[in-house]
N, C-alpha and C positions, 0 to 999 in steps of 0.2 A: 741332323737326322730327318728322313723326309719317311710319308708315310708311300706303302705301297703303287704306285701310280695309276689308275683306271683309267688314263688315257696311254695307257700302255699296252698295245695292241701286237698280234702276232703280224709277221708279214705274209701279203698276198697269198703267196704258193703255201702256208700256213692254217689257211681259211677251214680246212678238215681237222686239223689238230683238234687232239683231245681235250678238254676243256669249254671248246665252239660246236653248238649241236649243228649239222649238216645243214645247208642252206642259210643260215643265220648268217647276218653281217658283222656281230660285237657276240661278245662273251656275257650276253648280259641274262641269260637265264641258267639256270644249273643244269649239269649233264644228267641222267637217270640214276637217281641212288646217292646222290651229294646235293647239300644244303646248298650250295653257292658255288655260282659259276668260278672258274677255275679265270682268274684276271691277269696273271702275270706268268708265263713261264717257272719251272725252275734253273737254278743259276741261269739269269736270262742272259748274262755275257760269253754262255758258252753252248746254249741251246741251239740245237740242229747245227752247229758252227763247222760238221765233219761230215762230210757227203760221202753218201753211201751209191759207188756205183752201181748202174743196172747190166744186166744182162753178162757176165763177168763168171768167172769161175769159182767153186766152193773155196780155194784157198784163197784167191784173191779177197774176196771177201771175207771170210774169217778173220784175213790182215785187217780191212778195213774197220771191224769191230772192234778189234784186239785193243786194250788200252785201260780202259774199267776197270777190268776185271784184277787188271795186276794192280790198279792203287786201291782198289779194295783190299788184296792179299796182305798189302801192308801191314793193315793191321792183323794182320795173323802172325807176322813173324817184329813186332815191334820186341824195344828192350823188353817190359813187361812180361814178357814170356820166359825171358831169357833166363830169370835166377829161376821159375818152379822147373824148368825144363833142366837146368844145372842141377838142381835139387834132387830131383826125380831118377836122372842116371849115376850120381854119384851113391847115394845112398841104394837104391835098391836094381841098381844095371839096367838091362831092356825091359824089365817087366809091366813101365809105364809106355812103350811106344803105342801098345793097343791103346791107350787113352788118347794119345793124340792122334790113335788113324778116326778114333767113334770122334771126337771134336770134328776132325776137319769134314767128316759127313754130314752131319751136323750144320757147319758151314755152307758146304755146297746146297744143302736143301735152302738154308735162308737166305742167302745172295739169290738161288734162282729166284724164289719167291718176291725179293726187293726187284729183281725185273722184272717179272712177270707185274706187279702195280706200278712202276714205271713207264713202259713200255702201255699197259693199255689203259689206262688211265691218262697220261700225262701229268700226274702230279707224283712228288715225291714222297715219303713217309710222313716227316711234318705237315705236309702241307693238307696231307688225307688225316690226320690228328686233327687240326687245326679244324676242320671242317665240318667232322665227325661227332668231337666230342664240346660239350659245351666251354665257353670261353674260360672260367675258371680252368676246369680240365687240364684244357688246352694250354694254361699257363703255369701248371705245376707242372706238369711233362716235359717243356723247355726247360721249366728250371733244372729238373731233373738230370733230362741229357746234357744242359751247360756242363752242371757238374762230372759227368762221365768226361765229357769231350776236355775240359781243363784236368781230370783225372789223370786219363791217356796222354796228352799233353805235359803233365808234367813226369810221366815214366821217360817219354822221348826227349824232354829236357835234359833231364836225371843220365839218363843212357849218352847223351850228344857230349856233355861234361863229363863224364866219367871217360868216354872212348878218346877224348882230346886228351886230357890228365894223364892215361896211360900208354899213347902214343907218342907224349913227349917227353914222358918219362923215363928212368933207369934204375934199373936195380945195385946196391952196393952189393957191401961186403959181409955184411948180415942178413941178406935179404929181403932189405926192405926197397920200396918204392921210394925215389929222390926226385925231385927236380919237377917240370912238366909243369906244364899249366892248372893252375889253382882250379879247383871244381866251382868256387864263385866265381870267376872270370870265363871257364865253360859254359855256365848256365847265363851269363850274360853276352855272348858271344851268340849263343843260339835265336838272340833277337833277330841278328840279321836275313834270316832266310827267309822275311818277311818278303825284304827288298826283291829274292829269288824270283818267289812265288808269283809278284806283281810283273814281273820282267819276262817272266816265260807266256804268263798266260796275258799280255798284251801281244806278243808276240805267235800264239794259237795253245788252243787245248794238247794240241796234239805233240807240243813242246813240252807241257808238263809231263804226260805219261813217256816221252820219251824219257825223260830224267828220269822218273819214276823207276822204271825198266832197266834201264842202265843200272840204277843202283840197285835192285836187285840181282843184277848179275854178278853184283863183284860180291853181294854179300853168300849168294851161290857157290860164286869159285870157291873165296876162301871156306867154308865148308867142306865144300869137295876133296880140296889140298885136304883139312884137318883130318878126313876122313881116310885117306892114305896115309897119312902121319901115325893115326891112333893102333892101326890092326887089329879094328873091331873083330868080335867072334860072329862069324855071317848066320849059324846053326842059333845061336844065341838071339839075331837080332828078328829072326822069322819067327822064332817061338815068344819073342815081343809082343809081335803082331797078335798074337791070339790071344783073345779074353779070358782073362783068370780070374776065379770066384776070389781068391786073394789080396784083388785090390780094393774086393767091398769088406772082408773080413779084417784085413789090417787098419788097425784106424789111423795110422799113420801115414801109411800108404795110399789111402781115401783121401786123406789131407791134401793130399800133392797132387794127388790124381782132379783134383776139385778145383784146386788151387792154377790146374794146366787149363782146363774147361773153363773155369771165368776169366785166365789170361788170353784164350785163344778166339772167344768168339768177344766181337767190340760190340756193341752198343751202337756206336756212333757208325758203325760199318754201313746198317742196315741202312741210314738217311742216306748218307754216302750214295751207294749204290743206285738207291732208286731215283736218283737225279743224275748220276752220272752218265747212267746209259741214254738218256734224253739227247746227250753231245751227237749222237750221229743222226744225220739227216736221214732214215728210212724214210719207204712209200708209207702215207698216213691210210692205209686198206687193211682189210682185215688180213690178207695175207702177205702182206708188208711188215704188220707186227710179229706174227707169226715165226716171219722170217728172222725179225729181231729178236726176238724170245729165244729161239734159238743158238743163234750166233750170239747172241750176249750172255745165254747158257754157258754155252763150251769154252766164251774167251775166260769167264771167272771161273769154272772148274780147271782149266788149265792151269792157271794163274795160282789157285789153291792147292793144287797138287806138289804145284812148287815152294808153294810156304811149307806143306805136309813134309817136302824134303830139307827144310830150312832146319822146320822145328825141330822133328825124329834126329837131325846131323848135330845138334846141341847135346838132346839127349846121347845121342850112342858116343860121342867125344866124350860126355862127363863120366858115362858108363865104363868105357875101353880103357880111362884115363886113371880115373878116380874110385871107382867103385873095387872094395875089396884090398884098399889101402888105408894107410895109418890117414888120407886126406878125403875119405867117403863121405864125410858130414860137410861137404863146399856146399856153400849156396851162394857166393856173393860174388858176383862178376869178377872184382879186382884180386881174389884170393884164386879163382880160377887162371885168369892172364899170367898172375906171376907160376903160376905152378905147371901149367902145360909144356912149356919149352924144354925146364929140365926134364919133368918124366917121361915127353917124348924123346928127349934125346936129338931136339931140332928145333935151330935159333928162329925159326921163321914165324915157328907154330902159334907163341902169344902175341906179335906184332898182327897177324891175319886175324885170328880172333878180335884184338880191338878194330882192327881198320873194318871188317863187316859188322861190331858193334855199333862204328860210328856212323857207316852209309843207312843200316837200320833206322838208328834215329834220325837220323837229317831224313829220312825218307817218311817217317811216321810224321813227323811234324809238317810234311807238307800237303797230307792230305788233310792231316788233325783243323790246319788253318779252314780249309775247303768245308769242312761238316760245319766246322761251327759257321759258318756262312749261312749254310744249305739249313741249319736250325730256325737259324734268326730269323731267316727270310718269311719260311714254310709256316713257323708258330707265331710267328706277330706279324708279320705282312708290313716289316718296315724295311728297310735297306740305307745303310749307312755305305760308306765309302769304302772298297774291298781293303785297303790299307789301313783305314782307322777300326776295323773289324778283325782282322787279323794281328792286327799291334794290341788291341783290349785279350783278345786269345792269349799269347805270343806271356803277357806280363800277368795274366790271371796265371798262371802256370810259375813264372822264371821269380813271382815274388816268392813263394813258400819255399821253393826249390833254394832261393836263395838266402832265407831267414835260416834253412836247414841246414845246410852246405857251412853256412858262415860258424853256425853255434855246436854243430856235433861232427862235423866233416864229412865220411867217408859213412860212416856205420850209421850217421841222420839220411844220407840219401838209400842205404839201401833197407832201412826201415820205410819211409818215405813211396820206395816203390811197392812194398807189401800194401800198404794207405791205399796207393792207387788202385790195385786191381782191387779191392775190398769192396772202392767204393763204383768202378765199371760193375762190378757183379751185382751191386743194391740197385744199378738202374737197368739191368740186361732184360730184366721180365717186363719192365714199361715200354718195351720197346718190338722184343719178341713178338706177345699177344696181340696186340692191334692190328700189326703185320698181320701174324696169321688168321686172324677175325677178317679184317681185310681181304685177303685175298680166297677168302671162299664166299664172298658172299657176292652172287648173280646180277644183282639191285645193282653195286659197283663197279664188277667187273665183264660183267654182260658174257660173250662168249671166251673168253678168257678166264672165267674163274678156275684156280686149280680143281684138278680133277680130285675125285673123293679120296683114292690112296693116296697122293701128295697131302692132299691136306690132313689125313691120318695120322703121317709120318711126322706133318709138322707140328701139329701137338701133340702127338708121344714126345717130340725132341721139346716142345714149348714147358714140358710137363718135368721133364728130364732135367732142363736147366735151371729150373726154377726151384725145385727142389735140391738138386746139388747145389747152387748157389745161396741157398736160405742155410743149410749146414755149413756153407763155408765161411759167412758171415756167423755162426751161430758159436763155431769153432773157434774161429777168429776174437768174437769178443769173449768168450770163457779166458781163453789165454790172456787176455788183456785186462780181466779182472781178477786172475790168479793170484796177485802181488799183494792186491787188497784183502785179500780173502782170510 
């Protein structure tokens, strides 16, 4: 383990980069509004490594951008989502879609915000923590987000073993699940995509998000299929969309509704992002960023709209499927697979469900590896080897998964994935607020700082989460001390 380098300097064409005040030869004074100079890049293996042509058309560039924003989206549509989203349409039909259209808004205001201190700044979320706040601080916060990132981490474990188990499995003559690969051996199998992750991005950034993308296509199609399959009610799924005082009135329905909102926005998203968009070479000018604020706008709202159609295709399948039958109370992934085929009446229907369960998670885990990187780096300025960093990730996760899986089986992992999002939601507001603190203040962001309605919006939303997530935590543990009680 080596400490952050100070002889690690940006290159020539570099010299404007954010962090180096104009004219300057080293990064050795601090920009305006930060304690200390900005020394190292973030992810410096992949920084500016994707040139942004000049003079080129809006859509060509747009392409050029395009890439972020979808492994951001990841975490919008990881496993984790996937039982409150089951939840939410089986028991009570479309009436939860309105919660997932105000999440994914919700979303797009904080991704842009994660570009917008990327972008002009040059520094990432971590690394504007790190700098901000004092070192103690600074070191509860990493530990914090560890725990979110091995959180997340272990739902997309949990989801990778469960979608292998039921993809090689078979249903008897009772209808139970036989055969297939053990859920310990799936959750040990998930080690490898470390080796993936090291192989694409030796080979460019722009290899990774290709995967990335690709795998959300397929877990798109199959959606799309299920959604011809189900003969949702169209009249039904538009009166979804619309906010009902019902989901605050019901307190069951707030559960779930709560329970969509701390699965759908990550924690770990926000570092993500504001390093990620750093990967393309823009002009370092003020209307060069500008340019990028833009275009790394629209590629992660686009990208988001498609998780928007990820999540709502889970819900209106559980709804179309399950809602208003003797099987309205599903919440567990593998009680869904086995039960979609027969009531659709089509052999294909639960084999597509697991196969976009499993692109899901192999997809969640490869960004999940990426944050915790962009953490370590940002809050302690050390840098370990990308393989021995993502192998400590990769086993902080695949142990618990694997103590669970081995001692209660099926019904330990998907208790296990409730754990997870519990504990993403205990850390969503350490991560929220700084952001939004961040990016309204002049001192750091100079003419970039969000505008007054933007920043409005973001602490109404900062305000919004943080109180729905402290109920949902608050509900969460009532239930868990019911037994005692």
């Amino acid at each position: 383990m080596t400490a952050d380098q100070p002889r690690q300097t940006l290159e020539p064409d570099d010299q404007s980069d954010p962090g180096i005040s104009p004219g300057s030869s080293a990064a050795a004074s601090p920009d305006p509004g930060w304690r200390k100079a900005r020394i190292a890049p973030s992810l410096p293996e992949a920084f500016r490594s994707v040139h942004i042509p000049q003079g080129i058309g809006f859509w060509r560039k747009l392409l050029a951008f395009a890439g972020p924003g979808f492994m951001v989206a990841v975490g919008y549509m990881d496993p984790g989502n996937w039982a409150t989203d089951l939840a939410g349409g089986s028991q009570f039909g479309y009436r939860l879609l309105c919660v997932i259209l105000i999440s994914n808004f919700m979303a797009i205001l904080l991704q842009h915000l994660c570009v917008r201190l990327g972008v002009a700044t040059g520094r990432d979320l971590a690394q504007a923590c790190s700098d901000h706040y004092h070192p103690v601080i600074s070191f509860i916060l990493w530990i914090l987000c560890e725990l979110a990132i091995c959180a997340c981490d272990l739902a997309e474990v949990i989801g990778t073993a469960i979608a292998l188990n039921l993809l090689t499995s078979h249903m008897n003559e009772a209808g139970q699940l036989v055969g297939g690969i053990p859920l310990t051996w799936g959750v040990c199998l998930t080690a490898l995509d470390v080796l993936l992750i090291l192989f694409l991005q030796h080979k460019g950034f722009r290899y990774v998000e290709a995967l990335v993308i690709s795998l959300i296509g397929i877990i798109g199609l199959c959606f799309a299929a299920e959604l011809v399959f189900a003969h949702p009610d169209l009249a039904g799924i538009a009166a979804g969309f619309l906010p009902s005082k019902e989901v605050v009135a019901n307190p069951q329905m707030l559960y779930i509704a709560i329970g969509i909102l701390g699965a759908t926005v990550m924690p770990h998203n926000l570092y993500l992002h504001s390093s990620i968009v750093q990967t393309r070479k823009y002009e370092q000018t003020a209307g060069g960023k500008h340019e990028a604020i833009k275009f790394a706008t629209i590629d992660s709202t686009i990208a988001l709209m498609l998780a928007l159609f990820i999540n709502a295709s889970i819900l209106i399948v559980a709804a179309a499927t399950f809602h208003g039958t003797e099987h309205q109370n599903v919440a567990e992934i593998q009680d869904a697979y086995k039960l979609l085929s027969p009531m659709l009446g089509v052999g294909i229907a639960s084999t597509l469900f697991a196969l976009a369960l499993l692109a899901s998670g192999q997809n969640s885990t490869l960004t999940g590896t990426l944050a915790g990187q962009i953490v370590m780096e940002g809050f302690l300025h050390i840098r370990i080897r990308p393989w021995l960093r993502r192998l400590i990730t990769r086993l902080l996760a695949i142990i618990p998964a694997l103590v669970v899986t081995w001692l209660w089986g099926s019904e330990g992992t998907n208790k296990l994935l409730v754990l997870s999002q519990v504990i993403l939601s205990m850390q969503l507001p350490f991560a929220v607020i700084p952001l939004v603190m961040f990016v309204g203040q002049k001192k750091k962001m100079g003419e970039f700082a969000a505008p007054v309605w933007v920043l409005a919006l973001a602490w109404v939303t900062a305000l919004i989460i943080v109180v729905l997530n402290m109920k949902y935590l608050y509900d969460w543990a009532a239930e868990l001390l019911k037994p005692a009680a």
